[in-house]
C-alpha positions as CSV (number, residue, x, y, z in Angstrom):
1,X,119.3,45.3,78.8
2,X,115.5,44.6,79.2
3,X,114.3,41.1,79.1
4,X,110.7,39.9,77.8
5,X,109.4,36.6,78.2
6,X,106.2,35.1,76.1
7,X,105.6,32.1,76.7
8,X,104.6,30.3,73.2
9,X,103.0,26.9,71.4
10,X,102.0,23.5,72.9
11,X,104.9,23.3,74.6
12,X,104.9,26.1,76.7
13,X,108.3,27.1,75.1
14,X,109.6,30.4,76.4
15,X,110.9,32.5,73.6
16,X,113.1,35.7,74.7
17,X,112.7,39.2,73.2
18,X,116.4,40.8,74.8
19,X,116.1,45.2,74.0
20,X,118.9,47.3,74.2
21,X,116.7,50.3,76.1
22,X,119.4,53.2,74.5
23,X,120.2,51.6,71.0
24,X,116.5,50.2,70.6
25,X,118.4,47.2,68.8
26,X,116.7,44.0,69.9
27,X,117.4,39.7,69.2
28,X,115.3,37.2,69.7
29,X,116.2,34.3,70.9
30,X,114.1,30.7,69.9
31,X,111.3,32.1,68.6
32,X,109.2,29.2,68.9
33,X,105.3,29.5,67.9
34,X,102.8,32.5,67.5
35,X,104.8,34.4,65.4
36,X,102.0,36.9,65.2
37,X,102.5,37.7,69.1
38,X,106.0,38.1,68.4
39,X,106.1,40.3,65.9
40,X,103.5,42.8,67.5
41,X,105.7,42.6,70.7
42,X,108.5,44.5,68.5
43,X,106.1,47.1,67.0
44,X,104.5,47.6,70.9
45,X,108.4,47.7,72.5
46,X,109.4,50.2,69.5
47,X,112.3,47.3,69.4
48,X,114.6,47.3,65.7
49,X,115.2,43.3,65.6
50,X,118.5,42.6,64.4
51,X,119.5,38.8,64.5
52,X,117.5,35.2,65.5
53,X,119.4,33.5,68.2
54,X,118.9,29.8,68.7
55,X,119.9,27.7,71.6
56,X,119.0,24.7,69.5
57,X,116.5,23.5,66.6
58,X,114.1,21.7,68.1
59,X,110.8,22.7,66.9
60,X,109.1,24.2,70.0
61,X,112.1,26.9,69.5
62,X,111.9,27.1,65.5
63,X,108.5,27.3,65.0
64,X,108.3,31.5,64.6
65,X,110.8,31.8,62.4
66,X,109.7,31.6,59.1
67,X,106.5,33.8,59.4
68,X,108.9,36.6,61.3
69,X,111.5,36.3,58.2
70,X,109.0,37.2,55.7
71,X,108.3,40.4,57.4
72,X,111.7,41.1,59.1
73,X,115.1,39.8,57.3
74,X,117.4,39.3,60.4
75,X,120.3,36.7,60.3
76,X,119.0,33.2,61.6
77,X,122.0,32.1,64.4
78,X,122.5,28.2,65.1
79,X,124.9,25.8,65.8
80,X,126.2,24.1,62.9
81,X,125.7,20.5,64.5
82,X,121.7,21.2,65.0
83,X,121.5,21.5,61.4
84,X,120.1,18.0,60.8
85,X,117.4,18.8,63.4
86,X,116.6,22.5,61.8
87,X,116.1,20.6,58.5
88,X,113.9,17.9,60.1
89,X,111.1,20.6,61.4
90,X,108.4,19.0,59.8
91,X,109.4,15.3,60.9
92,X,109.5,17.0,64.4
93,X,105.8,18.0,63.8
94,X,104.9,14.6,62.2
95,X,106.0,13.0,65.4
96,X,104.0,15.0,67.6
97,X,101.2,14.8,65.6
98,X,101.3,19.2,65.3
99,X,100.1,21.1,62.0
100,X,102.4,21.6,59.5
101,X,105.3,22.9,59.6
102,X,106.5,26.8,58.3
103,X,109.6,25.7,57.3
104,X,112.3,28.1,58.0
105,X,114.9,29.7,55.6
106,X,118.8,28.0,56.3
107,X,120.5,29.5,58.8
108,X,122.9,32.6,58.3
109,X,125.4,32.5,60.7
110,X,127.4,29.4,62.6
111,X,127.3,29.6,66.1
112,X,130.8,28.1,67.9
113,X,132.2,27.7,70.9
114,X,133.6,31.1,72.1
115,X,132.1,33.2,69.7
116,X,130.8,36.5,71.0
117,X,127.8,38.6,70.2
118,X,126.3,41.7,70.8
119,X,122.3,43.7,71.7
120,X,123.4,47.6,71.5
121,X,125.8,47.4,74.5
122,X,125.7,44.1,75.6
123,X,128.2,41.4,75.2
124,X,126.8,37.4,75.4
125,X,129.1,34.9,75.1
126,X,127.8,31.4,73.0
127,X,128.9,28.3,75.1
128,X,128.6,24.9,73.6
129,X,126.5,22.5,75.9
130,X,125.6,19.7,73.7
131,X,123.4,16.3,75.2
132,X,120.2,17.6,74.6
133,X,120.9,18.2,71.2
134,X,124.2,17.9,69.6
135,X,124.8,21.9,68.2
136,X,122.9,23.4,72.3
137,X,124.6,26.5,73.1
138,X,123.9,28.8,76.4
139,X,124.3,32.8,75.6
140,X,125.9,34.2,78.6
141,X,125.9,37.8,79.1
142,X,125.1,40.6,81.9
143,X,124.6,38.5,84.9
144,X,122.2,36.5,82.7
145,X,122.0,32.8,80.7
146,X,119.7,32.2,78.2
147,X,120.6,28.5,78.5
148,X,117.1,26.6,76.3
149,X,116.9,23.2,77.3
150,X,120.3,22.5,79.1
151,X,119.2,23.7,82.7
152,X,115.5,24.2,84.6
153,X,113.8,25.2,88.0
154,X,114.8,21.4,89.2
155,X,115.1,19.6,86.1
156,X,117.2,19.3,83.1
157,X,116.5,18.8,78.9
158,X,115.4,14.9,77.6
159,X,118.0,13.0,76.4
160,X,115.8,10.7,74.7
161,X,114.9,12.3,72.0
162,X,116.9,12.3,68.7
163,X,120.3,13.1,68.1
164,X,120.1,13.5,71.9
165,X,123.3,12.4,74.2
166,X,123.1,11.3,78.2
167,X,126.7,11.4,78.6
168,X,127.4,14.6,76.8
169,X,124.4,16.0,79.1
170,X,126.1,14.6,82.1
171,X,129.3,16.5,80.8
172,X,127.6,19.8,79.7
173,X,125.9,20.1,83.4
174,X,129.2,19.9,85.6
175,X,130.3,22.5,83.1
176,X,127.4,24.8,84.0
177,X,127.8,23.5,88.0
178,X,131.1,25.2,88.0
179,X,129.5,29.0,86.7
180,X,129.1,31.6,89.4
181,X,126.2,30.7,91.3
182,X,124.4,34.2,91.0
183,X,124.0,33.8,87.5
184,X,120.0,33.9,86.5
185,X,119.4,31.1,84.1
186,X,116.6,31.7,82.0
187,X,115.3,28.3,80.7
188,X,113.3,27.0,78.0
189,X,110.5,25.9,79.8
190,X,109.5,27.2,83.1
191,X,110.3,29.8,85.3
192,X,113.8,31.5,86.0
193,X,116.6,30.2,88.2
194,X,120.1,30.6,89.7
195,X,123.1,28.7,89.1
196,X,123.5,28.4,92.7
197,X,119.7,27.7,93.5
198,X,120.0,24.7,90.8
199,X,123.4,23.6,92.6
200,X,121.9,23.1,95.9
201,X,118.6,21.6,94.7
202,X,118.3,20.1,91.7
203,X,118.8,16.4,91.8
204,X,120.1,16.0,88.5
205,X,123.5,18.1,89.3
206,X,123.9,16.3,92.9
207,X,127.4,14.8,92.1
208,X,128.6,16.7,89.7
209,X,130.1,19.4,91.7
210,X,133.5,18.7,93.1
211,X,133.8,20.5,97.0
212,X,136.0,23.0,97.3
213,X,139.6,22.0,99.4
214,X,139.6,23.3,102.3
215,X,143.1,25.3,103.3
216,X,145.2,23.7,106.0
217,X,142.9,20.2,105.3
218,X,145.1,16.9,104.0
């Protein structure tokens, strides 16, 4: 599995381009501004995009999608509960005073809790981590998480933005605490991590982790 990051839009959103080197099948995942970019990237890689993978639908990871679909027909992937903000793209831009807004085509596929999908040879599992938007799922595969805005390089997603939930933030980060620690979580914004680097530094998840009994200790 080969692994591309662009970094894209206003917001410094990373969108991932993930290649299956022997199949030369290829996803996306949140595609989020300079659609142009993007789609040059495949023709460069000599990648065959087969789906749109979205973490969630706010509109620094949305914002590619509709200028990729009129060249490319792939399924569109999201969480059924992030349909109110996929639908609300050009609100999004309203708010933060961007240009208008390429509105999208709906969604193809609802993303759940457990489901599993696949890049040539590659299985990813979708985990449901809600709190910075109600429908956020992780996709956790070979050694890797493609986690949006759950998790960063010592900080976490808002939770004050709409639809957005503090205590099912709190909830969904002593879920991730509890992953194996060599995991590489591959954020939204900013660089990579580790599950274990974020453990033992990151403010935000100081508490949430429960020590480990020691055997022989009452």
């Amino acid at each position: 599995m080969i692994v591309t990051t662009t970094t894209v839009g206003p917001f410094a959103e990373n969108t991932y381009l993930l290649r299956d080197e022997a199949s030369g099948e290829a996803v996306y995942i949140d595609p989020g501004d300079e659609a142009g970019r993007l789609i040059a990237q495949l023709a460069e890689t000599g990648s065959r995009l087969t789906a749109i993978w979205l973490t969630h639908a706010h509109i620094d990871h949305i914002g590619a999608i509709a200028a990729i679909r009129r060249v490319i027909d792939v399924p569109i992937l999201l969480h059924p509960l992030d349909r109110a903000l996929y639908d609300e793209g050009q609100e999004q831009a309203d708010e933060f005073d961007l240009p208008p807004f390429d509105v999208p085509p709906p969604p193809d596929i609802a993303l759940g809790e457990g489901d599993r999908l696949r890049v040539g040879s590659t299985t990813f599992d979708v985990v449901h981590v809600p709190g910075h938007a109600p429908g956020h799922v992780a996709f956790i595969g070979d050694g890797q998480i493609f986690g949006g805005d759950l998790l960063f390089a010592g900080s976490i997603g808002r939770t004050d933005l709409r639809y957005a939930d503090a205590a099912q933030m709190t909830r969904s980060l002593a879920r991730a605490a509890t992953w194996d620690p060599a995991l590489v979580v591959h954020p939204g914004h900013g660089p990579s991590t580790t599950i274990g680097r974020e453990v033992a530094t990151n403010g935000f998840l100081q508490g949430l982790v429960r020590p480990r009994a020691t055997a022989g200790r009452r």
